[in-house]
C-alpha positions in Angstrom: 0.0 0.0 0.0 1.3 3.3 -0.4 1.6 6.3 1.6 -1.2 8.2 -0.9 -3.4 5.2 -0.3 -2.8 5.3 3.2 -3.5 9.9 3.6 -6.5 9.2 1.9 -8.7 6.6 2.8 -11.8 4.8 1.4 -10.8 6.7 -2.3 -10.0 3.5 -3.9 -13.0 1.3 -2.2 -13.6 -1.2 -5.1 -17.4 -1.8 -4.9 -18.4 2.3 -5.0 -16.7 5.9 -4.6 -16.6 7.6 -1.5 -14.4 10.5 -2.7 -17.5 12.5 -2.0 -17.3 12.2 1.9 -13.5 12.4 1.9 -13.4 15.3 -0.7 -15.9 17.6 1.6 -14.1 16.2 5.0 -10.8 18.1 3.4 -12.5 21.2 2.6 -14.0 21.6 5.7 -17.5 20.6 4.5 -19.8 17.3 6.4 -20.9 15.5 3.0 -23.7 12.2 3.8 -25.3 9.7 1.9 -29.3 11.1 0.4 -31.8 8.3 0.1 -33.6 10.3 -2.4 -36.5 7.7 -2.0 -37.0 8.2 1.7 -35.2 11.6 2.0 -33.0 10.5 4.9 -29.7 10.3 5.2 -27.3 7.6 6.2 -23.5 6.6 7.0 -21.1 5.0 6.9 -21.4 5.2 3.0 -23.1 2.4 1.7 -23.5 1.0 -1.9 -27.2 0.9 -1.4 -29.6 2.7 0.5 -30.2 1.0 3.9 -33.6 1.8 4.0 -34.8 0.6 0.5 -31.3 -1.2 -0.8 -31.9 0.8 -4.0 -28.7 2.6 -5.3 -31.2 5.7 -5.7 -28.2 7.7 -3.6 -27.1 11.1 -3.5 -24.3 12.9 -1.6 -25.3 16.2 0.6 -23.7 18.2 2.5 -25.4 18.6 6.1 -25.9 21.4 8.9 -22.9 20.0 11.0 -25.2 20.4 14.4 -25.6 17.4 16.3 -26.3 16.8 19.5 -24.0 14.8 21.9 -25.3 11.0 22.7 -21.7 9.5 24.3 -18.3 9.5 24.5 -15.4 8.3 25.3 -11.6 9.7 26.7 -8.2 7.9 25.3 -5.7 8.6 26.9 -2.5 6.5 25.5 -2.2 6.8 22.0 -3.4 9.6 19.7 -3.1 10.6 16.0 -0.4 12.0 14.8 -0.9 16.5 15.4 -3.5 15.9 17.8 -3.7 17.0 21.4 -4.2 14.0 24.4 -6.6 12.8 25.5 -8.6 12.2 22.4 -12.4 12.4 22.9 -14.2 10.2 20.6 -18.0 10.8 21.1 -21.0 9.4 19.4 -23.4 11.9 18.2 -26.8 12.6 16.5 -26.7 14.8 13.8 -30.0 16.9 13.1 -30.8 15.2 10.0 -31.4 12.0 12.1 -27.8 10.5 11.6 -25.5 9.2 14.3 -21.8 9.2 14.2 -18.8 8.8 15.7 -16.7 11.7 15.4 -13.8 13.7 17.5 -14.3 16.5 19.9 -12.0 19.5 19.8 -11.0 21.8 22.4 -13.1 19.9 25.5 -12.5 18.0 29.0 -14.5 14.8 30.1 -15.6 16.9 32.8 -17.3 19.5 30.4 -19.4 17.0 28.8 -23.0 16.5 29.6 -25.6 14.1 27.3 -27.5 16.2 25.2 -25.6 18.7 24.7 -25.3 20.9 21.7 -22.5 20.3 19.4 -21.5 22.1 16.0 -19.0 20.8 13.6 -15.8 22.6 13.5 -15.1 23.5 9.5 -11.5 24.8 9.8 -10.1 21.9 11.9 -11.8 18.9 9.5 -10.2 21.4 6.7 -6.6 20.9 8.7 -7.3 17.4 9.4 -9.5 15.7 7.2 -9.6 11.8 8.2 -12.7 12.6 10.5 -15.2 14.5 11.7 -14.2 17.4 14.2 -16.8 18.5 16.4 -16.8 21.2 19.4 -19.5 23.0 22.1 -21.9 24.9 20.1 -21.3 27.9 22.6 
């Protein structure tokens, strides 16, 4: 494998593209599956829809508010440029899609269920493997 293949994950899947999520992740933008025959979204990208498994899919960009469902703190090993302790949370985004994403920029002890998050544009931009999220403050 080479060190392209390995910065950019998920471009060469062989059974469908997912350049679309990884393409909006590096410029800063939250890009989902569209069921456009249930207008709901879904993820991890799929071939098919998960609600009808037709291939009647688009890709959308979505608000990037969510609100927090759980997490968790690591405290040992991190990615490479990121600050320790990594918090890895699970969240619900507003268009009915959960996923787990990294928080920026908080404690365990400033974390609360149901809390409002927002995703944050110009550290995904920075870092675009994942989905950054902080406090909507």
């Amino acid at each position: 494998m080479t060190a392209a293949a390995i910065d950019r994950p998920g471009r060469g899947y062989r059974y469908f593209d997912t350049s679309p999520y990884w393409d909006g992740l590096e410029s800063g933008r939250l890009v989902l599956q569209y069921c456009c025959d249930t207008g709901r979204f879904q993820h991890f990208p799929r071939p098919v829809s998960v609600y009808t498994g037709s291939r009647n899919l688009a890709w959308r960009e979505v608000s990037g508010s969510a609100t927090l469902t759980a997490w968790t703190v690591a405290r040992t090993v991190a990615p490479a440029g990121t600050q320790e302790p990594l918090v890895q949370a699970l969240v619900d985004l507003d268009e009915r899609v959960r996923m787990l994403v990294l928080l920026a920029s908080v404690t365990h002890s400033d974390l609360r269920a149901g809390q409002r998050l927002r995703v944050r544009r110009d550290l995904m931009a920075e870092r675009p493997r994942v989905p950054i999220f902080s406090l909507d403050r």
